[in-house]
C-alpha positions as CSV (number, residue, x, y, z in Angstrom):
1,X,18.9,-18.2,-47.0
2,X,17.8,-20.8,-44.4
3,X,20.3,-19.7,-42.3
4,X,18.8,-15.7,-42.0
5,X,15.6,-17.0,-41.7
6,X,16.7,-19.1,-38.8
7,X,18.2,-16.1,-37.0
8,X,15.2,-13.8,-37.8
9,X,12.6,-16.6,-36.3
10,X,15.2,-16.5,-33.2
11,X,15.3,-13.1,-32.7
12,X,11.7,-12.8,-32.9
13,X,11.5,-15.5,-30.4
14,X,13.4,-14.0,-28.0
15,X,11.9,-10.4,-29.0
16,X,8.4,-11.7,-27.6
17,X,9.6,-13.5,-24.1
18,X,9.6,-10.8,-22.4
19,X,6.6,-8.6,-22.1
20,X,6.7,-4.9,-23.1
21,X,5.1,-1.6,-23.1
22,X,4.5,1.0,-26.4
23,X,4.3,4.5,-26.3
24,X,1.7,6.0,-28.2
25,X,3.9,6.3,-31.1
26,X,4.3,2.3,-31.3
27,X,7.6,2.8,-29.8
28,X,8.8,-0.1,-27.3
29,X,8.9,1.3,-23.5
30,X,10.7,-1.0,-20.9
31,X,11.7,0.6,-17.7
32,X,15.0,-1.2,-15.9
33,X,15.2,0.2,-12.9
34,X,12.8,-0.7,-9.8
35,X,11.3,-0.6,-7.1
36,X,8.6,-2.2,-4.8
37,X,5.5,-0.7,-3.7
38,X,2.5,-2.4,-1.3
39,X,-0.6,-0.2,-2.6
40,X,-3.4,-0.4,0.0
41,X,-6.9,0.8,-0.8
42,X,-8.4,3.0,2.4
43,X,-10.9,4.6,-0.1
44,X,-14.6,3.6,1.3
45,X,-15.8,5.5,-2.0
46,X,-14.5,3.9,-4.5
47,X,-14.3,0.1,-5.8
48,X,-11.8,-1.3,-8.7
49,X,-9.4,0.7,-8.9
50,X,-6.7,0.7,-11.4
51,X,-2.9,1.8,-11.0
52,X,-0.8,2.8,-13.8
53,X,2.5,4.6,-15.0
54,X,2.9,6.2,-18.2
55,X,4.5,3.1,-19.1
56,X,2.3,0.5,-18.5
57,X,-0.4,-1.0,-15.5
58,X,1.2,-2.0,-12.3
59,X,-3.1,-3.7,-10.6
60,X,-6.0,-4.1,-12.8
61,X,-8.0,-3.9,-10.0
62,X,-7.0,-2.5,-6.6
63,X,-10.1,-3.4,-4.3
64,X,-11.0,-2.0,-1.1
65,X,-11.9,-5.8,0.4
66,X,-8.6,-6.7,-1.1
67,X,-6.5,-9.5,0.7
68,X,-2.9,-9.7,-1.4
69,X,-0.9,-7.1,-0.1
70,X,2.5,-8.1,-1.6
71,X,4.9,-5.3,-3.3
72,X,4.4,-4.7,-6.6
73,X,7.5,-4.2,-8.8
74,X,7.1,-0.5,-9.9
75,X,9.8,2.0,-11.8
76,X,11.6,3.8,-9.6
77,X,13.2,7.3,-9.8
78,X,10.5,10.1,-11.3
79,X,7.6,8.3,-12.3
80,X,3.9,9.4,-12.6
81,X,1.2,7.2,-10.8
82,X,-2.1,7.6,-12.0
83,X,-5.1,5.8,-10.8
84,X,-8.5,5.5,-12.7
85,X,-12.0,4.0,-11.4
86,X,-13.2,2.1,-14.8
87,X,-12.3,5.0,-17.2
88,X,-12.5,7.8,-15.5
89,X,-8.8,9.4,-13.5
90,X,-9.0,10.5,-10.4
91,X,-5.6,10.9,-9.6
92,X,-2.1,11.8,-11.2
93,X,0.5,13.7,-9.7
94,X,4.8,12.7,-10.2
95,X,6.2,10.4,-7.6
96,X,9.8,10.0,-6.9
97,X,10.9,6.6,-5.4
98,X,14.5,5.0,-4.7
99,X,15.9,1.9,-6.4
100,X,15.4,-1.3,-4.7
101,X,13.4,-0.1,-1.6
102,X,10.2,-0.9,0.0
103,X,7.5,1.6,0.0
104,X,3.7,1.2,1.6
105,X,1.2,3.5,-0.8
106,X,-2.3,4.3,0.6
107,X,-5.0,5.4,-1.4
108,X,-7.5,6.8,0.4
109,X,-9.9,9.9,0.6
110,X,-13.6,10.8,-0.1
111,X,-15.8,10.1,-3.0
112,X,-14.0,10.7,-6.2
113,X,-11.3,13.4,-4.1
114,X,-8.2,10.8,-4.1
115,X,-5.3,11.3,-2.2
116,X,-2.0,9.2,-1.9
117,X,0.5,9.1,0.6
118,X,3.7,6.6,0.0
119,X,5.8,5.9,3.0
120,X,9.4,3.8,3.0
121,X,8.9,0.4,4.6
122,X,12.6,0.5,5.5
123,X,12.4,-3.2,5.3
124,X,16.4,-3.6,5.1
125,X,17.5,-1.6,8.3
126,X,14.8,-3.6,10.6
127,X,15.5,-6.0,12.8
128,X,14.4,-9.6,11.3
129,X,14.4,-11.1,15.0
130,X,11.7,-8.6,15.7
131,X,8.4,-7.7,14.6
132,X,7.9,-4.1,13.0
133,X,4.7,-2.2,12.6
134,X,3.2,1.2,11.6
135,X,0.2,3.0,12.7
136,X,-2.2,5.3,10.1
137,X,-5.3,6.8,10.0
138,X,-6.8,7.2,6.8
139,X,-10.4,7.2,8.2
140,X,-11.9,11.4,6.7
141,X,-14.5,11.6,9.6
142,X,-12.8,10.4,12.4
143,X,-12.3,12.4,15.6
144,X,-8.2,12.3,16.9
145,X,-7.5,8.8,18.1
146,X,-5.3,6.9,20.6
147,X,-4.4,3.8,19.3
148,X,-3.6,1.3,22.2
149,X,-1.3,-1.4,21.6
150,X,-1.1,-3.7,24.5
151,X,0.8,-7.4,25.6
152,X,4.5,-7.5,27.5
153,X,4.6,-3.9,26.9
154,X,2.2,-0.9,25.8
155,X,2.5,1.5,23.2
156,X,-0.1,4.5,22.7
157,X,-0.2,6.6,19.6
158,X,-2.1,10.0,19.0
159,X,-3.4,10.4,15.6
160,X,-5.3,12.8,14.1
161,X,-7.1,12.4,10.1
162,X,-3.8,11.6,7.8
163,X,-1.2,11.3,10.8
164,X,1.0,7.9,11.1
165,X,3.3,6.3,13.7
166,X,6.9,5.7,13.0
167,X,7.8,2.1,12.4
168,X,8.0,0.6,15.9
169,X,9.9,-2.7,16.4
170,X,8.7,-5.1,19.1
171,X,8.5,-8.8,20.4
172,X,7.0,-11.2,18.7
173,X,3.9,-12.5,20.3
174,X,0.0,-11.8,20.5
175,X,-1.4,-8.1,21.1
176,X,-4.8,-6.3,21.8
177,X,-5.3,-3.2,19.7
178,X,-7.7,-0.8,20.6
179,X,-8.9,2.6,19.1
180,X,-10.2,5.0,21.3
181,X,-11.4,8.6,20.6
182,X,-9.1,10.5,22.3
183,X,-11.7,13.3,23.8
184,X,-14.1,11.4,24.8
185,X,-12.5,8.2,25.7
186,X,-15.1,5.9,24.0
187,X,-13.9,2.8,22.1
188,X,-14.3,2.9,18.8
189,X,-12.9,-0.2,17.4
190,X,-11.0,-3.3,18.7
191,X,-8.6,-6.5,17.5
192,X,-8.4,-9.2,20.2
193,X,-4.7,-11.7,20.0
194,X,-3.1,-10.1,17.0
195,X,-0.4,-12.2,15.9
196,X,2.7,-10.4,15.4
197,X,5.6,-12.6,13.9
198,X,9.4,-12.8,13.7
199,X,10.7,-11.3,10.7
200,X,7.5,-9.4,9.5
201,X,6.2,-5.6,9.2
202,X,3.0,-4.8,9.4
203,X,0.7,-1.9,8.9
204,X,-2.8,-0.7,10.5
205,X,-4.9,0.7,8.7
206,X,-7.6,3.2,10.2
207,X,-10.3,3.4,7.5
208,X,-13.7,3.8,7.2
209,X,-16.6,6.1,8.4
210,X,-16.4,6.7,12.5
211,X,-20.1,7.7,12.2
212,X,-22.6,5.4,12.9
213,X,-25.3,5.9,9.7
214,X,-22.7,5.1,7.2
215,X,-22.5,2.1,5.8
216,X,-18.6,1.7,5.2
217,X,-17.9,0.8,8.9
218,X,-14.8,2.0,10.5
219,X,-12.1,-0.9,10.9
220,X,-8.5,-1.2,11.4
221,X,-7.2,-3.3,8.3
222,X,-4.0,-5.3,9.4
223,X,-1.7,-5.8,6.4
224,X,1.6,-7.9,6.6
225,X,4.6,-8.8,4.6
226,X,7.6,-10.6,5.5
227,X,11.4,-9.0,5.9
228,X,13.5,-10.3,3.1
C-alpha cells in the first residue's frame, strides 16, 4: 500500500512541473510544436494589450512603450491569435506559422480597428558577420515616405501606409536614418549614430500620427534581437 501511494505522490509530482493549459471541458491542452514570434505594438490607440491562442496566453500585457522585444515561443502550424484590450477582443483571425522559425508580428491600426501583419525574420539564412534590418510603416496618417539610411553606403526605401522593406544586410557600424515625405521633401523624423551590430536583425518601426495636433507623435521604433 505504501508503495502505490508512493508512485501516485510521484506521478502527481511530475504531473504539476510542467505548466498546462485546459480546454473548456477541463480537458488538459499542451501544444508541442513551436515557433517564435517578436509581437511589436504600432497601435497609438490602444494600451495593454493581451495575446492569446485558444490554448493559452502567449503577453499579459503587450504595451505600446514596450522595451522587451524577444520572441515569444508560440504554437506553430494553424493557430488562431486573438488579441483583447482588458476584456474586450479586438482581433481574431487563423494564422499559419512554420515550426522553428522566426517571425516579426505587428499590431497596429486605429482606435479599436486592429490589424496584424506577421513577417519571417529569416533569422537562419542571414549572414551573422553582418547586420540585417527591415523597414515598415505602420504609421495610418502618414503621407508615402522615403526612408534614408545613410554611413559607408546609402540605402532609400519608398513606403507607403502598410508597405515594408525586404530584409537588407549590411556593415556593421553607426547610421543616420531619416524619414522624409516623399512629395514634399520635408523631414519628418530623424535617428542620429544608430548602432548596427554584428550578428543582429533589426526592425524600424514607423508608427505614430504624422500630423502635428495629435498627441501620439510619429517615431521610428528601433527593435533588435540577436542571430542565433
Amino acid at each position: 500500500m505504501k508503495i502505490i501511494i508512493l508512485i501516485l505522490t510521484m506521478v502527481l509530482i511530475v504531473g504539476c512541473a510542467c505548466p498546462t493549459d485546459l480546454d473548456d471541458d477541463g480537458k488538459v491542452v499542451k501544444p508541442t510544436v513551436y515557433c517564435n514570434v517578436n509581437f511589436i505594438a504600432a497601435t497609438p490607440d490602444n494600451r495593454n494589450l493581451s495575446i492569446k491562442t485558444e490554448f493559452r496566453t502567449i503577453l499579459e500585457e503587450l504595451d505600446y512603450n514596450n522595451t522587451d522585444y524577444s520572441y515569444q515561443e508560440t504554437e506553430a502550424k494553424k493557430t488562431t491569435l486573438k488579441i483583447f484590450e482588458d476584456e474586450s477582443l479586438l482581433y481574431q483571425n487563423l494564422m499559419s506559422l512554420d515550426e522553428k522559425h522566426y517571425y516579426s508580428c505587428f499590431v497596429y491600426g486605429i482606435n479599436s480597428w486592429i490589424k496584424v501583419l506577421v513577417l519571417n525574420d529569416r533569422l537562419d539564412e542571414l549572414n551573422k558577420q553582418m547586420s540585417s534590418f527591415r523597414v515598415i510603416n505602420l504609421s495610418a496618417d502618414s503621407p508615402e515616405l522615403l526612408v534614408r539610411i545613410s554611413g559607408d553606403t546609402q540605402r532609400n526605401y519608398l513606403l507607403a501606409y502598410e508597405e515594408h522593406s525586404e530584409i537588407t544586410e549590411i556593415r556593421p557600424r553607426a547610421y543616420d536614418l531619416k524619414i522624409l515625405d516623399a512629395d514634399k521633401n520635408t523631414m519628418l523624423d530623424s535617428l542620429n549614430n544608430i548602432e548596427l551590430k554584428e550578428g543582429y536583425f533589426y526592425n524600424f518601426v514607423i508608427r505614430g500620427y504624422s500630423t502635428l495636433f495629435h498627441h501620439i507623435r510619429f517615431e521610428c521604433l528601433v527593435t533588435e534581437n540577436k542571430i542565433n
